[in-house]
C-alpha positions in Angstrom: 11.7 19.6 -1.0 9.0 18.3 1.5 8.6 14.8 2.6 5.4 15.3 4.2 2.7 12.6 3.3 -0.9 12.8 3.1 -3.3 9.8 3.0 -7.5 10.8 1.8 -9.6 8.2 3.2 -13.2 9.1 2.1 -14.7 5.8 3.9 -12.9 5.5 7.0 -13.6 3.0 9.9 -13.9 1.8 13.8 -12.6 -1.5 13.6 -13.8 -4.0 16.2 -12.2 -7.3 16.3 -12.9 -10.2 19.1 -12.5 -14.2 19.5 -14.5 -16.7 20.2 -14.9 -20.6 20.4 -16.9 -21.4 17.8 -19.4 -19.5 15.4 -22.9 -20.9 15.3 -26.3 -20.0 14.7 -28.8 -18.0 17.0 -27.0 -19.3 20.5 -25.4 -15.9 22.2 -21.3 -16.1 21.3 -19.0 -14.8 24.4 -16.4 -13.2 22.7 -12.6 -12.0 24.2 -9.6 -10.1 23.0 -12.1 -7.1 22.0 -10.5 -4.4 20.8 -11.0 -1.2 18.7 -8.6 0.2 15.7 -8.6 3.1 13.8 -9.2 1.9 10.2 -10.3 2.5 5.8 -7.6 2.1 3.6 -5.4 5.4 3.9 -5.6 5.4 7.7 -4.3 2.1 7.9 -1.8 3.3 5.9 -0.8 6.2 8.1 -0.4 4.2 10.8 2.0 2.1 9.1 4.2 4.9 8.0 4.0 6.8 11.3 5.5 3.3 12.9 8.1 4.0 10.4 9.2 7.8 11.4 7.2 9.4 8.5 5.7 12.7 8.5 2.1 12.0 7.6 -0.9 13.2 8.1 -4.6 11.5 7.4 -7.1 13.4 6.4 -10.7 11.8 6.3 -14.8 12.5 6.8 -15.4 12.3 10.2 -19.5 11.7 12.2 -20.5 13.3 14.9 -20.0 10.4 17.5 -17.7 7.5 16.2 -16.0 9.8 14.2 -14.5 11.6 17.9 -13.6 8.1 18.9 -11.7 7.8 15.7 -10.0 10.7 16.3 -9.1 10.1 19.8 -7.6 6.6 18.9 -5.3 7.5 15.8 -4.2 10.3 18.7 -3.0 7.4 20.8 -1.0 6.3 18.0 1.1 9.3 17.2 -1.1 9.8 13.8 -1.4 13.5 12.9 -4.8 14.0 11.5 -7.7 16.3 9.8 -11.1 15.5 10.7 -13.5 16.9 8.2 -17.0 17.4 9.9 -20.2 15.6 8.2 -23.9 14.9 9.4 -24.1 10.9 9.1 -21.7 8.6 11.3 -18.6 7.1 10.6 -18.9 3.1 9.7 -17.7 0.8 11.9 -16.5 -2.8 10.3 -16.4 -6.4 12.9 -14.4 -9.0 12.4 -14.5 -12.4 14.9 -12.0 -14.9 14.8 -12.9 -18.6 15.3 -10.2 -20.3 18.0 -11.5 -23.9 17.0 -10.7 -23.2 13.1 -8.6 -20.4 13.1 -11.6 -18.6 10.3 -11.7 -14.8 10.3 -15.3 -13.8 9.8 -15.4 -10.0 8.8 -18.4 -8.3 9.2 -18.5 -4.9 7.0 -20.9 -2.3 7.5 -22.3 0.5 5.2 -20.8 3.9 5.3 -22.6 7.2 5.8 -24.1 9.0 2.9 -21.9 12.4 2.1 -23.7 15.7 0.8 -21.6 17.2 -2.0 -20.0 19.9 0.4 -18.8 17.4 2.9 -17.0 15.3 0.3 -15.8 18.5 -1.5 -14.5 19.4 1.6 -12.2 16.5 1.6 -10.6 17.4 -1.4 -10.3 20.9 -0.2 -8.2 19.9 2.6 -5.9 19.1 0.3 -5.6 22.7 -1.4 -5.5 24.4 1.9 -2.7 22.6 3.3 0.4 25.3 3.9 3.0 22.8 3.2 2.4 21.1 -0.1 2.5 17.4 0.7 5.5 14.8 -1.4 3.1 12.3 -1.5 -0.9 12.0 -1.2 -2.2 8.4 -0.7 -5.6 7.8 -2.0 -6.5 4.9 -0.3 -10.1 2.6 0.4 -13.8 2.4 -0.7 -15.9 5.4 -1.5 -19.5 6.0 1.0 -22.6 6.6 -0.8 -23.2 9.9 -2.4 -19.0 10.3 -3.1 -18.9 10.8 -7.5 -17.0 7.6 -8.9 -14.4 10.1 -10.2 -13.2 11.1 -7.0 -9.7 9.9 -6.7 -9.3 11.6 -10.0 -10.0 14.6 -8.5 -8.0 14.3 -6.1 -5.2 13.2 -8.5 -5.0 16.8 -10.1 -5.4 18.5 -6.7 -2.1 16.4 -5.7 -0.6 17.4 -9.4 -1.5 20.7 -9.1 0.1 21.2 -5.4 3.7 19.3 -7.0 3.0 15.9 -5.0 2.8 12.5 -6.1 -0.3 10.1 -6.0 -0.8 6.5 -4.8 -3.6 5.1 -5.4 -5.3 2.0 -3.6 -8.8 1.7 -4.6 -11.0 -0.5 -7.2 -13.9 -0.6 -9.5 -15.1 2.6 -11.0 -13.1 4.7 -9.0 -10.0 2.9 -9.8 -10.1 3.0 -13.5 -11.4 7.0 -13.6 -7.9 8.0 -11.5 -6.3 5.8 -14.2 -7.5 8.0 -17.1 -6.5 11.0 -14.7 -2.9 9.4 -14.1 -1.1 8.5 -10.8 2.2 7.8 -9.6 1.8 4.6 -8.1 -1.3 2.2 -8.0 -1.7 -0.7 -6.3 -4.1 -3.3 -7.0 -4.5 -6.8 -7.0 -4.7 -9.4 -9.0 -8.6 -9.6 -9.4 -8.5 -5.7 -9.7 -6.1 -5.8 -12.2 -8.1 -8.7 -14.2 -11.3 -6.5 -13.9 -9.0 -3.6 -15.4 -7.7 -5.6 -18.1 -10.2 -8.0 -18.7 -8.0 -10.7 -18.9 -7.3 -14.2 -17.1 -3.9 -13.5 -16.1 -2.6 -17.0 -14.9 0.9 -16.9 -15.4 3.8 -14.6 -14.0 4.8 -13.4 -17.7 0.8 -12.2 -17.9 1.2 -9.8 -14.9 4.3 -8.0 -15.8 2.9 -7.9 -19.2 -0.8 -6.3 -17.9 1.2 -4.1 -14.9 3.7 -3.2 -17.8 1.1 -2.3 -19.6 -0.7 0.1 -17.4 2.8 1.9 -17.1 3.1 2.2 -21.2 -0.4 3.3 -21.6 0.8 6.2 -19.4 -1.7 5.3 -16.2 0.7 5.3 -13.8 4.4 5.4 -13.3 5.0 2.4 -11.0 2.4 -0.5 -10.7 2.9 -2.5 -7.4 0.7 -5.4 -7.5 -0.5 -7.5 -4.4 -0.5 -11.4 -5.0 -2.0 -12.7 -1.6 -0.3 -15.6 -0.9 2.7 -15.1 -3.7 3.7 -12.1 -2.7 3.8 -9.1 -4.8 5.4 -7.7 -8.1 6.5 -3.9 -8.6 6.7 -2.9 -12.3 8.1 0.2 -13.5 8.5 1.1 -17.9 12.4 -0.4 -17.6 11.5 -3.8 -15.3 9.4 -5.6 -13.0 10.5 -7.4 -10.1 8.7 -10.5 -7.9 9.2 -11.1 -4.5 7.6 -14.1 -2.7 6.1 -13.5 0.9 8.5 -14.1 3.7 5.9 -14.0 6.7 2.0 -14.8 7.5 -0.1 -12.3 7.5 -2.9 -11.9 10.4 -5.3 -9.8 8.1 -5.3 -10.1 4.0 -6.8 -6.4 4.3 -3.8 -4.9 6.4 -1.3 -6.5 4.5 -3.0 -4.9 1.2 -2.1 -1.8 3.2 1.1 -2.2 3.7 1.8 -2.7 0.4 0.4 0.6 -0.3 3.2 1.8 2.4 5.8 -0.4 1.6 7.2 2.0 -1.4 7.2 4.9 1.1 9.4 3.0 3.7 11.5 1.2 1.6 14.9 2.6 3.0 13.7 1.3 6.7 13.5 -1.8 5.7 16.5 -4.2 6.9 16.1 -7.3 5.1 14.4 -7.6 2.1 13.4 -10.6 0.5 15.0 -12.2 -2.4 13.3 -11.2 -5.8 13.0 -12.2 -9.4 14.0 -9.5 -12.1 12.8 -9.0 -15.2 14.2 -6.9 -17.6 11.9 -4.7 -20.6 12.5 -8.0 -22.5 10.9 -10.1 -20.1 14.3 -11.8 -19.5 15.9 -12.8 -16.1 18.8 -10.8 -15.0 21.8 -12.8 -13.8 22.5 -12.5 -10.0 25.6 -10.7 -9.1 28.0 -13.6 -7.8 30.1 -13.4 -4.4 33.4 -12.0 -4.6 34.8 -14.6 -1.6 33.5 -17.5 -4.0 34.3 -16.1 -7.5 38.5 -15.6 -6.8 39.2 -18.2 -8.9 37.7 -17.6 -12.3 39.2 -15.6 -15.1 36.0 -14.3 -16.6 35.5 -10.8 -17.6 32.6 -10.6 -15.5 33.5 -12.0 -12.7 36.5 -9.6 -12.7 33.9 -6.7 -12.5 32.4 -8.7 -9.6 36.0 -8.7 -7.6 36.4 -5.0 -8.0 33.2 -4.4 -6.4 34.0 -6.7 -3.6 30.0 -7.9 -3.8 29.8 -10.2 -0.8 26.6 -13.0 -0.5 25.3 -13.2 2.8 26.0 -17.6 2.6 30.1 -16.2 3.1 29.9 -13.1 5.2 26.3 -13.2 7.1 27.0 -9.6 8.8 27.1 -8.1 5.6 23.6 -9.0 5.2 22.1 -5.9 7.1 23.9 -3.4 5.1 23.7 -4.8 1.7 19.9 -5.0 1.6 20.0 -1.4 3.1 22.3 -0.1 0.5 20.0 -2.1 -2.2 17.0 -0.1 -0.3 18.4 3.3 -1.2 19.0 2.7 -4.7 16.0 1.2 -5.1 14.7 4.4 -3.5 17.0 6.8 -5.1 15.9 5.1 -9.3 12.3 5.7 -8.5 12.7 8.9 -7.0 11.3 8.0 -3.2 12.3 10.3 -0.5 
């Protein structure tokens, strides 16, 4: 079976980002630590999962001018990619960080409109690949003159060629690929309050509205993005919350990595500690450490000695290994390569 990914990204990007002192009105701001990134949700994406070792390949509109530059950057990164060809230019997006504050002021520009062959030819792409991607990653905004339903599309295109869909989207074209059915969606916690129209305050309301999507047969696996609180990943049989373990330099990358995060699962060394909730909604005990549990009598903690389950507070170079082999059967119970 192939492992090959493919990510769509129907609005990509030229990311500029720069520093300066302070942001004020109408005086000229001298700016440093320019730089320019390939970006739009599923090249972001790609470039995360190409750090990773994947075999992936993005596959997105590209413009005449900045769309070369594009090109020529995610080829200094290692990321395999499919240009498509289209009249207007690709969008560029600026973001300026304030040293005295520490703000991030992102500046988003409009994408080019596409004519109905250029966008069809993006879906194409798909179809014409001769391996059959695992997985295709719909990922980002849609320019002007892309139909609302496209990530549907593109959600039978990936059905029909045996792959997988992850979807990372919102609004309109969000909820049409729902009605279509995907694999894996990720949204966030205002796009999943805009899906379900509901206030969802409390933990129990987002497995129950994540849950939900799952049981209405949306998608298989729901992994939602909680900023700040980290993120929650609900399947039909449980959902489990993590808390974030690091700061993130850009609330839009880390969205991305989310997105990636399923894919690479089995990389990952150290995971953080999560919260497990069964179909019920109930807390699942924690396994207890063998080393600390040799002198009870119970049943269970009998099972726990034959499985020699060691915590990292009693044997810290175990840690490693046990959240690896917790990786692969995460990986191996939702079917990720």
């Amino acid at each position: 079976m192939s492992n090959a990914i493919l990510t769509v990204t129907p609005n990509p990007a030229i990311d500029v980002s720069a520093g300066t002192s302070v942001v004020t009105p109408e005086h000229k701001l001298r700016c440093t630590d320019v730089r320019r990134d390939p970006g739009g949700g599923g090249i972001n994406v790609a470039r995360v999962l190409t750090r990773f070792g994947a075999r992936c390949t993005a596959l997105y509109p590209a413009g005449p001018n900045l769309g070369r530059l594009l090109r020529e950057l995610l080829d200094q990164e290692g990321v395999p990619s499919i240009a498509i060809g289209i009249a207007g230019e690709t969008r560029e997006s600026f973001t300026v960080l304030e040293h005295s504050s520490g703000r991030e002021y992102r500046f988003v520009l409009p994408g080019p409109q596409l004519a109905q062959g250029e966008w069809q030819a993006c879906l194409d792409g798909l179809a014409s690949l001769d391996e059959a991607p695992a997985w295709v990653v719909g990922s980002g905004s849609l320019p002007a003159g892309v139909p609302q339903d496209f990530f549907a599309r593109l959600a039978r295109a990936a059905r029909d060629r045996g792959a997988r869909m992850v979807l990372d989207t919102s609004g309109a074209p969000l909820a049409a690929a729902l009605e279509q059915g995907v694999y894996l969606v990720k949204p966030n916690l205002r796009e999943l309050r805009e899906l379900t129209g509901e206030a969802l305050e409390a933990e129990a309301d987002w497995v129950r509205a994540a849950r939900g999507l799952v049981l209405a047969g949306k998608a298989e696996v729901v992994a939602l993005s909680l900023g700040h609180r980290g993120a929650l990943l609900a399947t039909r049989d449980v959902a489990c919350c993590a808390p974030r373990r690091c700061k993130s330099r850009s609330p839009a990358r880390s969205g991305r990595a989310t997105a990636s995060s399923p894919r690479c699962s089995g990389a990952s060394r150290r995971a953080p500690r999560s919260r497990t909730h069964s179909a019920t909604g109930s807390r699942a005990a924690p396994r207890r450490c063998w080393r600390r549990a040799r002198g009870s009598r119970s049943p269970r903690t009998r099972r726990v000695l034959r499985g020699r389950s060691t915590c990292a507070r009693c044997r810290p170079a175990d840690r490693g290994r046990a959240h690896s082999r917790a990786a692969r059967a995460a990986a191996r119970r939702y079917g990720l390569p």
